[in-house]
DRENDO-1510 file (C-alpha; in Angstrom, 1 decimal, always signed):
<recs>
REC; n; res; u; v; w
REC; 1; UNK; -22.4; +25.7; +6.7 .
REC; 2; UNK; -20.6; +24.2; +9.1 .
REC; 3; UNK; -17.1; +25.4; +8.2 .
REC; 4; UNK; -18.6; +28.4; +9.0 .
REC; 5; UNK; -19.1; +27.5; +12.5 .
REC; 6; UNK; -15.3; +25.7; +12.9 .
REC; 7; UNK; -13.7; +29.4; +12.5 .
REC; 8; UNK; -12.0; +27.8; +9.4 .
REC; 9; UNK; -10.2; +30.7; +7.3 .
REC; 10; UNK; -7.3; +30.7; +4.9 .
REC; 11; UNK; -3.6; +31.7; +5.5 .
REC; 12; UNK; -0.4; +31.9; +3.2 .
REC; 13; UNK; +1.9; +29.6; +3.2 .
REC; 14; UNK; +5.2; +30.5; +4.9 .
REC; 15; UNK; +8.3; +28.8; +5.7 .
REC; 16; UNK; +7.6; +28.5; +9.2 .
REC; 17; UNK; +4.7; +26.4; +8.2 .
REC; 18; UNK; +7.1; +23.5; +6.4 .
REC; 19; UNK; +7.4; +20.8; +8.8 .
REC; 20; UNK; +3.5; +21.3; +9.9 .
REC; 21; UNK; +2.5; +21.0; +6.1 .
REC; 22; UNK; +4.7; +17.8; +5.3 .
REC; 23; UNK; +3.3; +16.4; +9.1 .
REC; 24; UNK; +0.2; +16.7; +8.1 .
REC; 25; UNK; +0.5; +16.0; +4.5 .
REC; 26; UNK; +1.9; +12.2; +5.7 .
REC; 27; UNK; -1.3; +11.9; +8.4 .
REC; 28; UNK; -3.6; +12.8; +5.5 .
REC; 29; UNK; -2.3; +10.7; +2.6 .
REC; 30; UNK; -1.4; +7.6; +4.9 .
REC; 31; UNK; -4.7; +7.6; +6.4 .
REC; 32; UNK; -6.5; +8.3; +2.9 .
REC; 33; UNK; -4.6; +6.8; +0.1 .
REC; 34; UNK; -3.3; +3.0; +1.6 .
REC; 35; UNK; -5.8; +1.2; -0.9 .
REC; 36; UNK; -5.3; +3.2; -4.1 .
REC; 37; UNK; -2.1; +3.7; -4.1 .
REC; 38; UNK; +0.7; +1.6; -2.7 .
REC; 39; UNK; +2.7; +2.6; +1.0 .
REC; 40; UNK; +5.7; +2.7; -1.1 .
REC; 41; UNK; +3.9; +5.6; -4.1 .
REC; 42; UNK; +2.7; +7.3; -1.0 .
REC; 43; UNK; +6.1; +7.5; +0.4 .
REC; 44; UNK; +7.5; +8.1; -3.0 .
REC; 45; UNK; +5.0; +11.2; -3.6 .
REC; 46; UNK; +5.4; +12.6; +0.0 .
REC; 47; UNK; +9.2; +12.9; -0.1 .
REC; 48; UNK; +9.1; +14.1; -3.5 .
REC; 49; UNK; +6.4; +16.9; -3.5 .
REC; 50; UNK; +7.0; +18.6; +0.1 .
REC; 51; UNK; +10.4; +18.9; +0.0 .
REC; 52; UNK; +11.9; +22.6; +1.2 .
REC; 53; UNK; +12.8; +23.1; -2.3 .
REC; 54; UNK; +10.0; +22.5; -3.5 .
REC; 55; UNK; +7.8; +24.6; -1.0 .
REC; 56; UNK; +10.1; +27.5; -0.9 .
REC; 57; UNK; +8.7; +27.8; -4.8 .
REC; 58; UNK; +5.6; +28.8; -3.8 .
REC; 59; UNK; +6.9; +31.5; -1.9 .
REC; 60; UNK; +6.6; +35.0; -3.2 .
REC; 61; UNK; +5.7; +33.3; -6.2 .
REC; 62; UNK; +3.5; +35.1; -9.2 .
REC; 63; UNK; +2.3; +32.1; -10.6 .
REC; 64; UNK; +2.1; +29.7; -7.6 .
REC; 65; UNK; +0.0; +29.7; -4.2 .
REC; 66; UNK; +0.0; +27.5; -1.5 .
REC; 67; UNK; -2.5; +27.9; +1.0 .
REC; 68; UNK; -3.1; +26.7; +4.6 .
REC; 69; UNK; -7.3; +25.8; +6.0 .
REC; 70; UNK; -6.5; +27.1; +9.6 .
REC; 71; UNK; -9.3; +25.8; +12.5 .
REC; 72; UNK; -8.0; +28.2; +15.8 .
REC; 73; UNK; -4.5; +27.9; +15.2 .
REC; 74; UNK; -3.6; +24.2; +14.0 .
REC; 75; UNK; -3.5; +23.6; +10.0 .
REC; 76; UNK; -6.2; +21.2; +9.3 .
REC; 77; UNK; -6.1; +21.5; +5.9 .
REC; 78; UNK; -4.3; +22.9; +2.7 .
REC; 79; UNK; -4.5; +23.8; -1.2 .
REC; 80; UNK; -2.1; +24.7; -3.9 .
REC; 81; UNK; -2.9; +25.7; -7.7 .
REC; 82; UNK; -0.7; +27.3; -10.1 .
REC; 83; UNK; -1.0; +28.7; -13.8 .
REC; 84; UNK; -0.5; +26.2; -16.4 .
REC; 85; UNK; +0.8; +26.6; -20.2 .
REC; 86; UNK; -2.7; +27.2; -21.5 .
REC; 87; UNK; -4.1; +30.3; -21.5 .
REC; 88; UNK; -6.9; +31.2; -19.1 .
REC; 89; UNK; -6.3; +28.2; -17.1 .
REC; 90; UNK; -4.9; +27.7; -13.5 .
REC; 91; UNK; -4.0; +23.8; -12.3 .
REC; 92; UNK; -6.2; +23.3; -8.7 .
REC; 93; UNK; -2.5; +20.9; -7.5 .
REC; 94; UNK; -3.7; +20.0; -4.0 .
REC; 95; UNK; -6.6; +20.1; -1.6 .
REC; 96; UNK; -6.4; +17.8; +1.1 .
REC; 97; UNK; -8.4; +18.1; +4.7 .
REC; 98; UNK; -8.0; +15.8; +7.6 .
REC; 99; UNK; -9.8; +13.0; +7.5 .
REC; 100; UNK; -11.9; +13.5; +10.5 .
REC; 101; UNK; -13.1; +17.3; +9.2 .
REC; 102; UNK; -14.6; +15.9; +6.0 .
REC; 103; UNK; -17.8; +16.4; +5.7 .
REC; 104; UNK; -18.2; +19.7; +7.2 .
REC; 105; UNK; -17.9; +21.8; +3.6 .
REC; 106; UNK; -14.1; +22.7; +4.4 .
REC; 107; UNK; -13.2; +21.3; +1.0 .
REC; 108; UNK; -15.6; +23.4; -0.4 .
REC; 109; UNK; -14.5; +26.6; +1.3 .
REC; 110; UNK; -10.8; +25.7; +0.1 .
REC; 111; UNK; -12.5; +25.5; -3.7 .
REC; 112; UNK; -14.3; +28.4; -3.3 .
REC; 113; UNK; -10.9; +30.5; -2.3 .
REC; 114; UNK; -9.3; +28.7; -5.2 .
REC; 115; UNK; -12.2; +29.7; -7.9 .
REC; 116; UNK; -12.4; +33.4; -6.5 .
REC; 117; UNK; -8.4; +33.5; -6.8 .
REC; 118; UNK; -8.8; +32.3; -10.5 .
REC; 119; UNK; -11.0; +34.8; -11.4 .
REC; 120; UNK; -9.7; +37.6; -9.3 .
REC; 121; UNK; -6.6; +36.7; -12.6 .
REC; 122; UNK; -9.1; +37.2; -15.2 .
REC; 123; UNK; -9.0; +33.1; -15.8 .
REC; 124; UNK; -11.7; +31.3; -17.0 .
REC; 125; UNK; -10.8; +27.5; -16.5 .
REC; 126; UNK; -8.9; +25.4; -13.3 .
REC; 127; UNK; -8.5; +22.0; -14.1 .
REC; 128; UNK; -6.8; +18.9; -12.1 .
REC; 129; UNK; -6.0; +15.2; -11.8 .
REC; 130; UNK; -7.8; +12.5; -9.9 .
REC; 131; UNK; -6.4; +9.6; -9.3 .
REC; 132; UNK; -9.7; +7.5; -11.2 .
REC; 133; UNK; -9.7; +4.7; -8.0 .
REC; 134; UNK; -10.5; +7.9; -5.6 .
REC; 135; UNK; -14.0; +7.2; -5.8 .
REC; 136; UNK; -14.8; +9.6; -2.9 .
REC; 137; UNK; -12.6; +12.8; -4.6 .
REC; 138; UNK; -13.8; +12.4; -7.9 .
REC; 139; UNK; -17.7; +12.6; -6.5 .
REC; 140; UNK; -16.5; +15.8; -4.8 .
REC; 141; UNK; -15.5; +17.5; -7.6 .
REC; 142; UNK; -18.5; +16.3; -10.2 .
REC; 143; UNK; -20.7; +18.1; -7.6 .
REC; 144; UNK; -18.7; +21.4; -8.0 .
REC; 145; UNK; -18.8; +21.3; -11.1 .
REC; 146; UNK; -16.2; +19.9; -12.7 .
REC; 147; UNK; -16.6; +17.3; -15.3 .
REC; 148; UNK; -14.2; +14.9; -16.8 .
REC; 149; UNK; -11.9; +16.4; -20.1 .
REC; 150; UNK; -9.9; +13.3; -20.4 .
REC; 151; UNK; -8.2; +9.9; -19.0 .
REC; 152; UNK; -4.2; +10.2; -18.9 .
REC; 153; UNK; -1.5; +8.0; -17.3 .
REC; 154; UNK; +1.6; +10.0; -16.1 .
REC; 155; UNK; +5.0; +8.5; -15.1 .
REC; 156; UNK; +5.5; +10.0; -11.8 .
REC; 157; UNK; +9.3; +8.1; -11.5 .
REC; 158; UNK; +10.5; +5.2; -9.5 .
REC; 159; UNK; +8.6; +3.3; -11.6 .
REC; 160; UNK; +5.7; +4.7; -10.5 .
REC; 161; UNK; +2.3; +6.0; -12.6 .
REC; 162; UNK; -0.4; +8.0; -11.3 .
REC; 163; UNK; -3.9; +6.8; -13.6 .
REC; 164; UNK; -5.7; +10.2; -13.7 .
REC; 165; UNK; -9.2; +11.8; -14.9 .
REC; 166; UNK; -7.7; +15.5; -15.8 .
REC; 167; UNK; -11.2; +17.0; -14.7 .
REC; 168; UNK; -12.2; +20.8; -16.0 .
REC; 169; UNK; -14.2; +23.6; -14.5 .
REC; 170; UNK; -15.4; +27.1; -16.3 .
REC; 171; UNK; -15.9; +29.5; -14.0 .
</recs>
């Protein structure tokens, strides 16, 4: 596998890591989302989700993680998952990989840390929302494994809505 051969490995997130995450978070969803989403959604979503606040919660956290795909030293990558309401379940939240490194199975590696998390909890079931126009995503995760458990539109604010597939994977 290739990511083998980049040195890719995984990292906690810490709060020294917080303007490197929501720098690289802007690179990756500017470059990949203009075309399914509008500038102004992208913008919207970015100042929203990687706020400190909002990363500080992943920190420490018992049913949080947030976790960095490091190549040498620079982030080229990141994931975050969480439990969700339904028991045996966790929520895969984010996975996201510079553009240019796609391709080389680090998205995989990323799921794979993800799925051995889950069942390192004694859960049985991660599940998460695709936007349905990310064509190149969704394909992704059909070849892992996950299939679609049902089509949802959720008011994100600002007048906003994210059009989802919630997709489903038993481990």
């Amino acid at each position: 596998m290739i990511a083998d051969s980049l040195c890719a490995r995984m990292n906690v997130l810490t709060a020294k890591d917080f303007g490197e995450i929501k720098q690289l978070a802007s690179e990756i969803w500017n470059a990949y989302y203009v075309g399914i989403v509008s500038k102004e959604q992208i913008d919207y979503m970015l100042a929203d989700r990687y706020t400190d606040e909002n990363l500080l919660g992943y920190l420490n956290s018992s049913d949080r993680w947030f976790s960095l795909l490091r190549i040498s030293e620079r982030i080229a990558g990141y994931c975050s998952y969480a439990s969700t309401e339904n028991p045996g379940e966790i929520k895969l939240e984010q996975l996201y990989v510079l553009p240019e490194l796609h391709g080389n199975g680090l998205g995989r590696l990323m799921l794979s840390h993800i799925e051995n998390h889950t069942r390192n909890l004694n859960l049985s079931t991660l599940v998460l929302q695709v936007n349905k126009q990310n064509i190149k995503a969704i394909s992704f995760y059909r070849k892992a494994g996950f299939g679609v458990r049902e089509e949802a539109v959720f008011d994100i604010g600002n007048g906003f809505f994210m059009d989802d597939y919630v997709m489903e994977k038993k481990l």
